[in-house]
C-alpha positions as CSV (number, residue, x, y, z in Angstrom):
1,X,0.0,0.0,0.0
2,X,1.5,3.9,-1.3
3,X,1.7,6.0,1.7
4,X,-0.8,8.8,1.8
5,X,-1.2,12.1,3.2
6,X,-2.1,12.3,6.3
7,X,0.6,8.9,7.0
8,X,3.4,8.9,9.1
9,X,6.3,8.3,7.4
10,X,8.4,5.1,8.6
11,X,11.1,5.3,11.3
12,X,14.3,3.6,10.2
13,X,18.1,3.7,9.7
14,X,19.1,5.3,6.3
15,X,22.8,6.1,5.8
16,X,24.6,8.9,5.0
17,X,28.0,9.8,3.8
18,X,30.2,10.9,5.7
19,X,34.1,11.7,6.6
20,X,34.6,8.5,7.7
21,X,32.6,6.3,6.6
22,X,28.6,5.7,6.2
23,X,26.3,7.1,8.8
24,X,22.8,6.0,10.9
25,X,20.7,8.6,10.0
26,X,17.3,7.3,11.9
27,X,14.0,8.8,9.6
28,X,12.0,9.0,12.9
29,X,14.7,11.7,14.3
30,X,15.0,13.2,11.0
31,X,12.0,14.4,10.6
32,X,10.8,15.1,14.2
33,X,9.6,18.6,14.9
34,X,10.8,19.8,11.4
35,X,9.5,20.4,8.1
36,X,11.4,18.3,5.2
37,X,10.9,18.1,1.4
38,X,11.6,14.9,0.7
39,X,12.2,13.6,-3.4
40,X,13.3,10.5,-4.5
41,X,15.2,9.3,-8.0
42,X,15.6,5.8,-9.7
43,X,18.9,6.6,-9.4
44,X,22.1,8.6,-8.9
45,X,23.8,10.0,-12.3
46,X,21.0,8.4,-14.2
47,X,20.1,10.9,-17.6
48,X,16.7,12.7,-15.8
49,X,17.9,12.6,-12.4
50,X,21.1,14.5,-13.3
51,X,20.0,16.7,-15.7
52,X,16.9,17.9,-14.2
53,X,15.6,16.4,-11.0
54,X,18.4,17.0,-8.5
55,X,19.7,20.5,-10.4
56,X,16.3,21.4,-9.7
57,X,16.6,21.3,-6.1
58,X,20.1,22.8,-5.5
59,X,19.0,25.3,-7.8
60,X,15.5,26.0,-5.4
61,X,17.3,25.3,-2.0
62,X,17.4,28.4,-0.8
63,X,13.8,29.2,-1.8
64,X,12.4,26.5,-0.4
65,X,14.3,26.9,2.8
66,X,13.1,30.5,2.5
67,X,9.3,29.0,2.7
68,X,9.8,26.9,5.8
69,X,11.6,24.1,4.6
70,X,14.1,22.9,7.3
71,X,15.7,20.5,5.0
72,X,15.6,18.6,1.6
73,X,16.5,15.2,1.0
74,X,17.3,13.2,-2.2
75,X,16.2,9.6,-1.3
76,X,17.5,6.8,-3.5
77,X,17.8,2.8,-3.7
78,X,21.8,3.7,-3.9
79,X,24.6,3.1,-1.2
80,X,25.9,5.9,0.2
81,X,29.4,6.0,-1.6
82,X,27.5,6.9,-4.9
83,X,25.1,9.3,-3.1
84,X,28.3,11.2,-1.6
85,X,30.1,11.4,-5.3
86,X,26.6,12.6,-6.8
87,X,26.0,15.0,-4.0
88,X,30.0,16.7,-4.8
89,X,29.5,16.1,-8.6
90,X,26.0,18.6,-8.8
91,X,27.0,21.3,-5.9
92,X,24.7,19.9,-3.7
93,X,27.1,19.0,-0.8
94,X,25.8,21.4,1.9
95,X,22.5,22.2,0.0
96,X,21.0,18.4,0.0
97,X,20.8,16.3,2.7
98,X,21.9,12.6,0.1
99,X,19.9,9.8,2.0
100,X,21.1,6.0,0.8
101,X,17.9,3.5,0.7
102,X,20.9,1.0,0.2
103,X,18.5,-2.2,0.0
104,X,15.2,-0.1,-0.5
105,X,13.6,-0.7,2.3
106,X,12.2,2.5,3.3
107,X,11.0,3.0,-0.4
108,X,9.2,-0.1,-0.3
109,X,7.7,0.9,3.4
110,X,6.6,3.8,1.8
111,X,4.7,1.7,-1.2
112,X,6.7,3.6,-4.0
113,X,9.3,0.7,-5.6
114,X,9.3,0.0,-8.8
115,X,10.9,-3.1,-11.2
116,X,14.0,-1.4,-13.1
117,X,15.2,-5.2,-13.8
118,X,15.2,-4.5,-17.4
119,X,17.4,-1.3,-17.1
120,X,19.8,-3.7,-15.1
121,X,19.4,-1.5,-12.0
122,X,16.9,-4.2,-10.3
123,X,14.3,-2.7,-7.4
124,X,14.6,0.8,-7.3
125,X,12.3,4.1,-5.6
126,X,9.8,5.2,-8.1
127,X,10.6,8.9,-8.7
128,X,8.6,11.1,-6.0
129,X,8.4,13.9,-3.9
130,X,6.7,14.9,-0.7
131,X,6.3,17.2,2.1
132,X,6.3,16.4,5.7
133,X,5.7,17.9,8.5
134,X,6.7,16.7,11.8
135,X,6.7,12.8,10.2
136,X,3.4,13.5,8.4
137,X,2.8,13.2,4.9
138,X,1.2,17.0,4.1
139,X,1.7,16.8,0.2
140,X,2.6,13.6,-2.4
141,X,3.7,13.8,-5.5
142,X,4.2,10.8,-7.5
143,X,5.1,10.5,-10.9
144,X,3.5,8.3,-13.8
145,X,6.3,5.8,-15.1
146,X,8.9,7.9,-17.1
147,X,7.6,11.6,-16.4
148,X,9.0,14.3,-14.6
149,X,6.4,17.0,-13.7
150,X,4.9,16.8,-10.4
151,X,8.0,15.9,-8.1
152,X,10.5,19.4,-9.4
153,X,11.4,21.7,-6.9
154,X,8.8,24.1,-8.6
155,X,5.8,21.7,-7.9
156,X,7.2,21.3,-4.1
157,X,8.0,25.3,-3.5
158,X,4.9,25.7,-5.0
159,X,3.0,23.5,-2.6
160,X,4.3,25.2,0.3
């Protein structure tokens, strides 16, 4: 079942890179008490998510911050290595908070996998974005199966 509005969004260990090494970053703690736009890609320094998702978002950071936003994540069935190198090769070290769903687990908590076995890149997040407040689902955006419309930073700034 998709998460919804109105949902709570999981609580579980994600990783992020760090200095030395991969981090816990628990999704329970990291969205407590804060407001976090959330989007997710198929995958890191794949053609759409380089081009125009993740641009999008360094590009909008500081607007979206400027709405309320405490912090925006880039989800993605990735390890955290890859997420790190993506994150330094788009200027978004700083900007983006790069969350590795290393085994996808989170994304299929959250109902939004999909089957990229024919691309070779096996389970993957289904390209997405969302708004939460406090843990809570406020907005969703999900896109149809090779678009990107609804999950840009524009939709999300201008949903807030």
């Amino acid at each position: 079942m998709t998460i919804s509005v109105g949902d709570t969004l999981p609580a579980m260990d994600l990783k992020l890179g760090g200095p030395e090494g991969p981090e816990p970053v628990n999704t329970g703690e990291l969205f407590k008490g804060r407001t976090v736009a959330l989007f997710s890609v198929p995958g890191a320094f794949t053609p759409t998510c380089s081009a125009r998702h993740l641009p999008g978002f360094v590009e909008k950071a500081e607007e979206l911050k400027a709405k309320g936003v405490d912090d925006i994540v880039c989800l993605a069935v990735n390890d955290p290595f890859v997420m790190t190198a993506w994150a330094d090769a788009n200027h978004a070290t700083g900007k983006i908070t790069m969350l590795a769903d290393g085994n996808g687990d989170f994304t299929r908590a959250l109902g939004l996998t999909q089957d990229a076995k024919a691309n070779a890149m096996g389970e993957r997040g289904q390209r997405f974005a969302l708004i939460a407040k406090d843990g809570k689902v406020t907005e969703l955006f999900v896109e149809e199966p090779k678009q990107f419309n609804v999950s840009s930073a524009d939709n999300v700034l201008a949903h807030l």
